[in-house]
N, C-alpha and C positions, 0 to 999 in steps of 0.2 A: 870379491866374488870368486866361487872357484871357477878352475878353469877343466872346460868339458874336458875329460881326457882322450877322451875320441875322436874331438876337432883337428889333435896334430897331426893325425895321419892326412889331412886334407892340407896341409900346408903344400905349399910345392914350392919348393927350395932348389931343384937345378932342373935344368930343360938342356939338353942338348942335341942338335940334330945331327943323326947318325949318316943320313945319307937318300938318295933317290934309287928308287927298283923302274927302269925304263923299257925293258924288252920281258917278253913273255915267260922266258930260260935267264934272265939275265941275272947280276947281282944283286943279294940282297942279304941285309945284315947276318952275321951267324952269332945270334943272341942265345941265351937261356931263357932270357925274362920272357914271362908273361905280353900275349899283345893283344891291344885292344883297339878294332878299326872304326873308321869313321866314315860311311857314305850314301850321298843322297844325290840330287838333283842340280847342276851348275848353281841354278841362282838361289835353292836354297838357305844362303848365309852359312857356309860349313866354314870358313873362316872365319866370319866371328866367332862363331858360336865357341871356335878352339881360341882364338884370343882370347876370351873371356873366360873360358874354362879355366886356364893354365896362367892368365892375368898375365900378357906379356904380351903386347900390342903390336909387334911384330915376329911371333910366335910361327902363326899363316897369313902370310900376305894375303891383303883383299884385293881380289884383281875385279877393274872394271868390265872386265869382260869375262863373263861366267865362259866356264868349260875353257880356258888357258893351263890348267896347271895337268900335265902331261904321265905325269910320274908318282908313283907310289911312293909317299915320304915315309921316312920313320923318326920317331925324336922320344929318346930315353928319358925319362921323367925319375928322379930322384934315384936313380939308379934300382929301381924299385919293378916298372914296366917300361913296356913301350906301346906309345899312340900313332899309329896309323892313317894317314892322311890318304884317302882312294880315291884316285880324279874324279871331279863330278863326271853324271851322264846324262843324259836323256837334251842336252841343249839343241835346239833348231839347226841353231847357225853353224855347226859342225858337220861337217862333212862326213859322209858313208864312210870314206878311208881310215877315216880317224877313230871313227865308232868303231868301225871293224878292229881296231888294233890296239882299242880300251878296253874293250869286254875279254875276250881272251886273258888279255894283261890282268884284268881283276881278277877274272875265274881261278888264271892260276896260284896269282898267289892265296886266296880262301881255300882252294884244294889243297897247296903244298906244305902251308903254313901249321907244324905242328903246335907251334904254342900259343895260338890263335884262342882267345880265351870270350870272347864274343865281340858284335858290333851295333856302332850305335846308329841307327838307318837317323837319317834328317828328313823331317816332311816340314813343310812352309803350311803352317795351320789354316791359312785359306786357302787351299786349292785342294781340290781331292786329289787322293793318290792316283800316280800316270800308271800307266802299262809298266812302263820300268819300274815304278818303286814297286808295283806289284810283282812283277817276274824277280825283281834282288830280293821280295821277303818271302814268294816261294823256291829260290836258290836257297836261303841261308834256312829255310825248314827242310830242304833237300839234305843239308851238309851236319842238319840239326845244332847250327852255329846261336849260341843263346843272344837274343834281339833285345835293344831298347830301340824304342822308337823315340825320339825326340822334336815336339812339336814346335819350330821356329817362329821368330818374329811374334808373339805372343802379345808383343805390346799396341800392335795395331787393332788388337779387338781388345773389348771390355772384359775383364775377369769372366764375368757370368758368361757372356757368348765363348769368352776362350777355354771353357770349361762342358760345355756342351759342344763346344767342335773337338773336346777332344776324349771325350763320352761315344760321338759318334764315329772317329777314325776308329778305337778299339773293338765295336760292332761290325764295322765296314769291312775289316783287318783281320777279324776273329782272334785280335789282343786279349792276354789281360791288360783290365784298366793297372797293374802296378806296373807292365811295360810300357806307357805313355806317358813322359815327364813335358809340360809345359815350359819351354825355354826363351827367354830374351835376352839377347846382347847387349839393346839397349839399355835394358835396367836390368840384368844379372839377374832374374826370376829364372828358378830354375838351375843354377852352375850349383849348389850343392850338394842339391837332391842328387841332379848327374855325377857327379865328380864320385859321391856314395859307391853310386852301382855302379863308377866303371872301378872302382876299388875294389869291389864286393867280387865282380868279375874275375879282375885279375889275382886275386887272394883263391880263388875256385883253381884247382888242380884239371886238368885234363881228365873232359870226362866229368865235369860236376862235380868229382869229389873237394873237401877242402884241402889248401894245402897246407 
């Protein structure tokens, strides 16, 4: 059989993490590559979802307790881009202090970040979008930062329903339906279609043009 010759670029052959962005002003990589971020909701599944992307099981730690991970990761993928890990937000059990001292921390690095090539928002297919994911996807229309929305946990509803929940998120959202991929960790629906556009993304020159 031949072999797609389009599929290699989808291989992912080295992952290595570069490092943590913790303070508002703080450190953070000084790349060329292209970067492509990742954020949504503490218990979204934004962990899996990058295990599974990248097939390396502890790629991002799953933590038991959503809204733990403090710091803005970066981790170089085939020396090609880099993926973006954005602390979850919007969790209960977090404290005002902390909220106060994540949102800044995102904001800056989306505003300072020039080679910031889009991000992939995470919504959990049953629940409707909070305040927050609405306020991050009118931020990222503000900064005109190019949006996938990707629909988690996909495998708790049946095709047909998980396909009309996510018909109605692009309505609700004022998506195109090509910005909504159906995603599951647990059975991989969805990691190629994704993996595509954040390629397609990052291969996008500043500015949209190609590069």
């Amino acid at each position: 059989m031949a072999q797609d010759p389009g599929a290699d670029r989808l291989v992912i052959r080295n992952v290595e993490f570069i490092g943590g962005m913790s303070e508002k002003h703080g450190w953070r990589p000084d790349s060329s590559l292209p970067e492509i971020a990742f954020a949504g909701r503490s218990n979204v599944g934004k962990s899996s979802l990058l295990n599974t992307l990248i097939r390396r099981k502890s790629f991002a730690r799953v933590s038991r307790t959503p809204g733990r991970t403090r710091e803005i990761n970066f981790f170089r993928i085939n020396n090609a881009f880099v993926l973006v890990d954005l602390p979850g937000y919007g969790y209960a059990r977090i404290s005002k202090e902390q909220k106060a001292e994540w949102r800044p921390l995102i904001e800056s690095y989306l505003r300072r970040t020039s080679q910031l090539r889009g991000i992939v928002l995470l919504l959990d297919i049953r629940r409707e979008a909070s305040d927050d994911d609405r306020a991050m996807l009118d931020f990222l229309a503000e900064m005109e930062v190019p949006t996938i929305v990707a629909l988690t946990k996909t495998d708790k509803l049946s095709k047909k329903v998980a396909s009309e929940r996510a018909a109605e998120t692009a309505r609700a959202l004022a998506l195109d339906s090509e910005q909504v991929i159906l995603f599951s960790a647990h059975s991989g629906e969805g990691r190629v279609e994704l993996l595509e556009a954040i390629i397609d993304l990052a291969e996008t020159g500043p500015g949209g043009s190609s590069s």
